[in-house]
Biopython code that builds the backbone (N, CA, C, O; Angstrom):
import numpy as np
from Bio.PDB.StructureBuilder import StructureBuilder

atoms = [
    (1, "UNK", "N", (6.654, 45.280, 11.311)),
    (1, "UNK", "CA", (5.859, 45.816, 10.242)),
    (1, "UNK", "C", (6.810, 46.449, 9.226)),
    (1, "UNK", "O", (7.791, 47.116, 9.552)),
    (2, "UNK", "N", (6.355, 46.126, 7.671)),
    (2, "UNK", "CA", (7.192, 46.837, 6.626)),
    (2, "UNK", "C", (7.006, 48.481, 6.745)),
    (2, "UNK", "O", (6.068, 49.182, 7.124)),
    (3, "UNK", "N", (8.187, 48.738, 6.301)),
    (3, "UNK", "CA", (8.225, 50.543, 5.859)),
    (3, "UNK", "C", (6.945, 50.770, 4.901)),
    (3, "UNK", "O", (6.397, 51.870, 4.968)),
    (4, "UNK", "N", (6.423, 49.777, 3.995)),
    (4, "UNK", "CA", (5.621, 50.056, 3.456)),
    (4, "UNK", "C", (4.162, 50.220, 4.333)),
    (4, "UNK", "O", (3.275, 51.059, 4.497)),
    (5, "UNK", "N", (4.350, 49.502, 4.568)),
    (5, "UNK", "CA", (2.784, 49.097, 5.793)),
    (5, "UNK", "C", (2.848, 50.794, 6.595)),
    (5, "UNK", "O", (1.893, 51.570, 6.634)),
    (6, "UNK", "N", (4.065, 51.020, 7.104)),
    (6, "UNK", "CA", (3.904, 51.946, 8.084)),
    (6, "UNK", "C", (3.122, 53.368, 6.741)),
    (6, "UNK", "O", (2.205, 54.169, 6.925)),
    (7, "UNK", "N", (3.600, 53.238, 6.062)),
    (7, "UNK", "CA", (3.262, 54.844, 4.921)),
    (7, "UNK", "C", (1.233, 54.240, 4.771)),
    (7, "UNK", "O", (0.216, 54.934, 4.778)),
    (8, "UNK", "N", (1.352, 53.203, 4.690)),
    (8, "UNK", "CA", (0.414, 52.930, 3.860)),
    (8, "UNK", "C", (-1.287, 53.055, 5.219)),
    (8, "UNK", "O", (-2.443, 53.286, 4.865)),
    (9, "UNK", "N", (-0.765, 52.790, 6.781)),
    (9, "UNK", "CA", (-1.401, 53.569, 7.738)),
    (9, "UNK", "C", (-1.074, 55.035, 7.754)),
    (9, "UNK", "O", (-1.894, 55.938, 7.918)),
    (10, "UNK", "N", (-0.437, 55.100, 7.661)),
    (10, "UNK", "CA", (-0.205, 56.770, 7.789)),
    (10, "UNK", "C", (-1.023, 57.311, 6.789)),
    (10, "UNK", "O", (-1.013, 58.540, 6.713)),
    (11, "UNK", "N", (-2.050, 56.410, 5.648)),
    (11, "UNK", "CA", (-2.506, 57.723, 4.330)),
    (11, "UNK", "C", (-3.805, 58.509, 5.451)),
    (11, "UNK", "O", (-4.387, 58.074, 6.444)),
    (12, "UNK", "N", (-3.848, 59.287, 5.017)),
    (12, "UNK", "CA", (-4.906, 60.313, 5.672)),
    (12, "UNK", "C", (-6.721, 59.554, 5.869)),
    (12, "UNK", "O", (-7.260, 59.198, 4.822)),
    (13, "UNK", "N", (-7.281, 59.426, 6.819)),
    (13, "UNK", "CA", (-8.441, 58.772, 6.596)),
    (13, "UNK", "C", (-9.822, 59.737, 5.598)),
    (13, "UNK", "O", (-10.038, 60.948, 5.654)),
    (14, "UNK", "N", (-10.526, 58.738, 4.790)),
    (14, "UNK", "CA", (-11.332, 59.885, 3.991)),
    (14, "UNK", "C", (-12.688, 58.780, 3.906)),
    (14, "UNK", "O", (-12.756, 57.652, 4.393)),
    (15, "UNK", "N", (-13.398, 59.295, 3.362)),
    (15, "UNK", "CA", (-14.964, 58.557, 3.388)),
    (15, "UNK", "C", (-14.728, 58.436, 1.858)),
    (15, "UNK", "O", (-15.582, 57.734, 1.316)),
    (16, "UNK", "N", (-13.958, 58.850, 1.182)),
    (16, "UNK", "CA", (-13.886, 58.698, -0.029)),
    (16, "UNK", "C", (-13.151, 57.113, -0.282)),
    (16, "UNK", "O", (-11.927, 56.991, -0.249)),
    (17, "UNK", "N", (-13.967, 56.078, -0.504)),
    (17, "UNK", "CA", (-13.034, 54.512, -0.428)),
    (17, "UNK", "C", (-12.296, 54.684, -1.453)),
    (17, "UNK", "O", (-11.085, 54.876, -1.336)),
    (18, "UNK", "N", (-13.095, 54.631, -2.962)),
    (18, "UNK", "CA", (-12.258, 55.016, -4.260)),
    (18, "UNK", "C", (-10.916, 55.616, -4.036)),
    (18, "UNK", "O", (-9.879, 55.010, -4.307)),
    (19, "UNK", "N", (-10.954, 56.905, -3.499)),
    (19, "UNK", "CA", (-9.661, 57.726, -3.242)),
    (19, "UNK", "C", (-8.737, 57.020, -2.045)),
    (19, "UNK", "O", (-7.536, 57.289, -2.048)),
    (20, "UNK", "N", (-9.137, 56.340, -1.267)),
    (20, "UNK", "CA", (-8.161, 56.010, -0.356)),
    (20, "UNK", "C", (-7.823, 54.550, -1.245)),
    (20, "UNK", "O", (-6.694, 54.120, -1.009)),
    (21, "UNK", "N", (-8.509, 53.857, -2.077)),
    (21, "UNK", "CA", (-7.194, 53.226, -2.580)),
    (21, "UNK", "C", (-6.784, 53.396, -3.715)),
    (21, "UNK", "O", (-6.137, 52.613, -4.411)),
    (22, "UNK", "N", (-7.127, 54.377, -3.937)),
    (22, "UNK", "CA", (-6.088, 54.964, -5.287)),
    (22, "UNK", "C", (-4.869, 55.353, -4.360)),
    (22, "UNK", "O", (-3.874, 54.993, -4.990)),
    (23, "UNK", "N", (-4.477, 55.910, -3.179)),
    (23, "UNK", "CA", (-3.757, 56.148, -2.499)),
    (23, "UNK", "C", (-2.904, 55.292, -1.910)),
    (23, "UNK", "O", (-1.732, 55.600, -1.698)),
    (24, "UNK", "N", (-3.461, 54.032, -1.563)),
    (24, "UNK", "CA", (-2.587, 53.009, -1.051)),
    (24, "UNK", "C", (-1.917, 52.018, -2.055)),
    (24, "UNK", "O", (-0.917, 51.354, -1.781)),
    (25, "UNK", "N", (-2.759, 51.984, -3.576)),
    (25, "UNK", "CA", (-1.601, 51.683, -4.865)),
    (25, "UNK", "C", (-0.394, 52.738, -5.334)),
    (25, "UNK", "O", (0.673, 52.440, -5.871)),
    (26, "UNK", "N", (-0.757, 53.716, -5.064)),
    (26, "UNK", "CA", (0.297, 54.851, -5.452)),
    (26, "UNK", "C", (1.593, 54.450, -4.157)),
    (26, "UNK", "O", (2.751, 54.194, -4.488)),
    (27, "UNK", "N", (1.266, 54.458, -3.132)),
    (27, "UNK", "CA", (1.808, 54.588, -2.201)),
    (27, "UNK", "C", (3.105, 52.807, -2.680)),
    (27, "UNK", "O", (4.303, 52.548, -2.795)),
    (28, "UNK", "N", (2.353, 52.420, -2.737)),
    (28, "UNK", "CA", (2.860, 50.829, -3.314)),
    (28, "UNK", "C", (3.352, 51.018, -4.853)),
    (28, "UNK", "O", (3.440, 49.906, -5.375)),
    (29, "UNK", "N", (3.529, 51.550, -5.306)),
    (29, "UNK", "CA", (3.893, 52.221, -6.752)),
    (29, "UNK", "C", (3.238, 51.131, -7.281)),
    (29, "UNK", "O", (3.952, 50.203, -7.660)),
    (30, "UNK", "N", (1.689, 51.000, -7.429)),
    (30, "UNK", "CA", (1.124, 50.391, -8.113)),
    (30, "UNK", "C", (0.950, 49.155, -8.187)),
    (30, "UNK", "O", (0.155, 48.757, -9.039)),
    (31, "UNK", "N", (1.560, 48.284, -7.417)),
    (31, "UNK", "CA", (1.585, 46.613, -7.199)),
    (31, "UNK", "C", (0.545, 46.741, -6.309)),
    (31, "UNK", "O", (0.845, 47.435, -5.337)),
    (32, "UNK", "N", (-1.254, 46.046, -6.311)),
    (32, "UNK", "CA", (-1.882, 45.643, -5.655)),
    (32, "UNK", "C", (-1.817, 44.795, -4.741)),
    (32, "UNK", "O", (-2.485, 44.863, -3.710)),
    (33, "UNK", "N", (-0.707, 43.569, -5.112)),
    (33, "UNK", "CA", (-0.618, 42.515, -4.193)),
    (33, "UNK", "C", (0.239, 42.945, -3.343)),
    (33, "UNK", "O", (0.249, 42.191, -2.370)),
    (34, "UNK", "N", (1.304, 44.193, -3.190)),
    (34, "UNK", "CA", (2.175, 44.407, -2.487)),
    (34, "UNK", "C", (1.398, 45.722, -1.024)),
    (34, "UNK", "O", (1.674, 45.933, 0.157)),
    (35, "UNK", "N", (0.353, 46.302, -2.035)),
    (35, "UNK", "CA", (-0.105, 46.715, -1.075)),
    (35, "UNK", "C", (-1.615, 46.009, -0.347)),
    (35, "UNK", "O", (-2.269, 46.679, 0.453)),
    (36, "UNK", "N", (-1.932, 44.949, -0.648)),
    (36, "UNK", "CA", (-2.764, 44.199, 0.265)),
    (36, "UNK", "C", (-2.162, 43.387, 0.995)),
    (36, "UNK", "O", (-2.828, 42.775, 1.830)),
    (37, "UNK", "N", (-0.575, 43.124, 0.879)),
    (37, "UNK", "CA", (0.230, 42.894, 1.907)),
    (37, "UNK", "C", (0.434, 43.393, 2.984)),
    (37, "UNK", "O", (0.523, 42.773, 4.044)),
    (38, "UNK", "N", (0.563, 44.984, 2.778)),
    (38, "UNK", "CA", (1.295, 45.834, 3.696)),
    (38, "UNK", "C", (0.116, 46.352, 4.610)),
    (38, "UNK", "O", (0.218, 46.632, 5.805)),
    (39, "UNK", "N", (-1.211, 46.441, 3.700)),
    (39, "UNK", "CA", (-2.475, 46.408, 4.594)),
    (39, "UNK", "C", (-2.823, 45.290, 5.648)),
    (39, "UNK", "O", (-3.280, 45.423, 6.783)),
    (40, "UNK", "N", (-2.505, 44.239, 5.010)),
    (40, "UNK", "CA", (-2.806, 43.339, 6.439)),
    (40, "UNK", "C", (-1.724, 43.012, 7.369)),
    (40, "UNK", "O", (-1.987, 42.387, 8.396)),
    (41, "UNK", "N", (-0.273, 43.459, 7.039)),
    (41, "UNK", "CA", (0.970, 43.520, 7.723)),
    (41, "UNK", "C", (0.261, 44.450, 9.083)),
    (41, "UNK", "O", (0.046, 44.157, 10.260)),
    (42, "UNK", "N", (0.036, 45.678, 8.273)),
    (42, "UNK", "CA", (-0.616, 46.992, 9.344)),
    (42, "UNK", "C", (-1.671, 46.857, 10.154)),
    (42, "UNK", "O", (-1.578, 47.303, 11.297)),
    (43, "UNK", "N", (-2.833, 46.239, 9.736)),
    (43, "UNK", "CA", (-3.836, 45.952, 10.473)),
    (43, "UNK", "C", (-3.518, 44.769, 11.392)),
    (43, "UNK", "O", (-3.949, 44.533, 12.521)),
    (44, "UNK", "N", (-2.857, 44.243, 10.809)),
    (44, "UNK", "CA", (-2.398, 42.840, 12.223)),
    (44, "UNK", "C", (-1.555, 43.670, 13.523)),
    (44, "UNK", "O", (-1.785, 43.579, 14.729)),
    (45, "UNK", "N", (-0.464, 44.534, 12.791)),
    (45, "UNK", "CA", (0.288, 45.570, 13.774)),
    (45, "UNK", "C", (-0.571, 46.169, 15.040)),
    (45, "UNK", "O", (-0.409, 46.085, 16.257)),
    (46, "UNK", "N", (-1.681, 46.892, 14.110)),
    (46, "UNK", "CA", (-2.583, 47.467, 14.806)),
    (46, "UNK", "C", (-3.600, 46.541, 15.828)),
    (46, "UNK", "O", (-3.713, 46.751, 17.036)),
    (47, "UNK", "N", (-3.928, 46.048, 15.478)),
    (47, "UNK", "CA", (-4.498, 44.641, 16.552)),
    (47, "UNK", "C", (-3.686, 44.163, 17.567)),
    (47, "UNK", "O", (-4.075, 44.265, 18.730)),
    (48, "UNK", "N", (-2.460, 43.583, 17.267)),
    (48, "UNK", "CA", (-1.746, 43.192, 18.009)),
    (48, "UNK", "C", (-1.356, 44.996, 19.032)),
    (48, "UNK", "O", (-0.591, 45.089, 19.992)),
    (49, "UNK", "N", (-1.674, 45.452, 18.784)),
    (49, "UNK", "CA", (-1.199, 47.162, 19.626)),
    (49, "UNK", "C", (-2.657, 47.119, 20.402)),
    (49, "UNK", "O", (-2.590, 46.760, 21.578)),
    (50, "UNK", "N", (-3.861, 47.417, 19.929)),
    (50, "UNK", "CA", (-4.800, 47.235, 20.831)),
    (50, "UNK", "C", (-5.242, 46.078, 21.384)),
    (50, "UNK", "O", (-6.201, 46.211, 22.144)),
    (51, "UNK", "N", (-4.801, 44.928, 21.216)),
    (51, "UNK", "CA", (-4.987, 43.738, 21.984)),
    (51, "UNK", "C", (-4.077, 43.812, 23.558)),
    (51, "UNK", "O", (-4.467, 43.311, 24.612)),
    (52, "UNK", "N", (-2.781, 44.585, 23.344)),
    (52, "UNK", "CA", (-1.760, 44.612, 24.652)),
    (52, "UNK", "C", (-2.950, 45.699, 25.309)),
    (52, "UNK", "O", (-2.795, 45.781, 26.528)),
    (53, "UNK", "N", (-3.924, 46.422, 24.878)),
    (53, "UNK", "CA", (-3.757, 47.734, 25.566)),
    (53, "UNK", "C", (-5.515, 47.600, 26.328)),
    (53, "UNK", "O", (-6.136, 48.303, 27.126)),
    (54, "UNK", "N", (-5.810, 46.401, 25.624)),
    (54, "UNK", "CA", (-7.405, 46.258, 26.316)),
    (54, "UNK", "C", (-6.854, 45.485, 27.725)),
    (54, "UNK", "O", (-5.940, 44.728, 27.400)),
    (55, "UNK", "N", (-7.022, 45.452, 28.657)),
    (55, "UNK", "CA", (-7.433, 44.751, 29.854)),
    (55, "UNK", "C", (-8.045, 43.691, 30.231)),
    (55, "UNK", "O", (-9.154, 44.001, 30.664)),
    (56, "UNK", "N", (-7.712, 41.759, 30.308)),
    (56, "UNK", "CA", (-8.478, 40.939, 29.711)),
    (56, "UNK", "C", (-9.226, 40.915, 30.922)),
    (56, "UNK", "O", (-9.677, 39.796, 31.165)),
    (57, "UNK", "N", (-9.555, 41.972, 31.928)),
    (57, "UNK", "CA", (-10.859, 41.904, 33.094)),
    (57, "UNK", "C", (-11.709, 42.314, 32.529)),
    (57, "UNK", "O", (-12.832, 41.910, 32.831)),
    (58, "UNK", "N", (-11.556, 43.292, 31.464)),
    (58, "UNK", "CA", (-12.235, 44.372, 31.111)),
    (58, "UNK", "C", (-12.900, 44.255, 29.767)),
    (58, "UNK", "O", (-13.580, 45.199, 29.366)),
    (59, "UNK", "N", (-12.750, 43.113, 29.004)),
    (59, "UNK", "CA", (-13.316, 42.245, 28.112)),
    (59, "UNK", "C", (-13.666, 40.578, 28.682)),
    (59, "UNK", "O", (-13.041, 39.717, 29.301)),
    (60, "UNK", "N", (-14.790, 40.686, 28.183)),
    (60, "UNK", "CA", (-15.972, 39.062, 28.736)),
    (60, "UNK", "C", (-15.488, 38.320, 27.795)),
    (60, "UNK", "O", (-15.868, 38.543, 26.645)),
    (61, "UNK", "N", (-14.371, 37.075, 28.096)),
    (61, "UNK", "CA", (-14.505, 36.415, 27.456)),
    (61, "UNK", "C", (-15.092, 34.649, 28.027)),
    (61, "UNK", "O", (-14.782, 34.024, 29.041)),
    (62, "UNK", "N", (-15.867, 34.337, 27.072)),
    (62, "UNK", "CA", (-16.080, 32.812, 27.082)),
    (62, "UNK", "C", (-16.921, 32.514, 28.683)),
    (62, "UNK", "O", (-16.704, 31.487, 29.327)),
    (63, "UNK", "N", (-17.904, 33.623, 29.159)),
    (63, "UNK", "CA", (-18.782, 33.540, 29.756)),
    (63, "UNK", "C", (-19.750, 32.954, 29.461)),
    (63, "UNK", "O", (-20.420, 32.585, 30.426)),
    (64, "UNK", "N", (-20.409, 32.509, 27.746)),
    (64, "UNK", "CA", (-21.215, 32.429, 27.540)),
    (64, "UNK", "C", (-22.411, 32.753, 27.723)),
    (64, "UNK", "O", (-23.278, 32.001, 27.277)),
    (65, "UNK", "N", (-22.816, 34.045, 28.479)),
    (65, "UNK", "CA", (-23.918, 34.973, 28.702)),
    (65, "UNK", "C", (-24.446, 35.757, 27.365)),
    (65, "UNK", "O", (-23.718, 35.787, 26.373)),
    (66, "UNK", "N", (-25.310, 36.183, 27.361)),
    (66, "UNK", "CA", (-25.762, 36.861, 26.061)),
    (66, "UNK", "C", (-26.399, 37.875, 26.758)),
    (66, "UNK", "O", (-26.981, 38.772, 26.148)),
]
sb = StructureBuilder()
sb.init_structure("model")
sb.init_model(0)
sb.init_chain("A")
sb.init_seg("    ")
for serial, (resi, resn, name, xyz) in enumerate(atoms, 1):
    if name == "N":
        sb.init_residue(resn, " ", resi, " ")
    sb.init_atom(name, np.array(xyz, "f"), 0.0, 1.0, " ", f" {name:<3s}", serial, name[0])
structure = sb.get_structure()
């Protein structure tokens, strides 16, 4: 994961959406495409971190039960 990605999880969580991405362009000194990079750099990070940490007994997969 980029140095950017890592700042750009680290912004503080808020219910305010507006303000959290006014925060993650600042954080990106203003390049949108650089920070919808570093957002999905991070969120893949983060997935791939709770994917090692779930238990595949402990998630149903491809049972086809409903």
């Amino acid at each position: 994961m980029s140095k950017l990605a890592e700042r750009l999880i680290d912004l503080p969580l808020t219910d305010d959406l507006e303000a959290a991405v006014d925060a993650a362009l600042a954080t990106s000194g203003g390049d949108a495409r650089l920070a919808i990079q570093s957002l999905i750099l991070g969120q893949r990070s983060l997935m791939e971190a709770y994917d090692s940490r779930i238990s595949a007994g402990y998630v149903r997969k491809g049972l086809g039960r409903r």
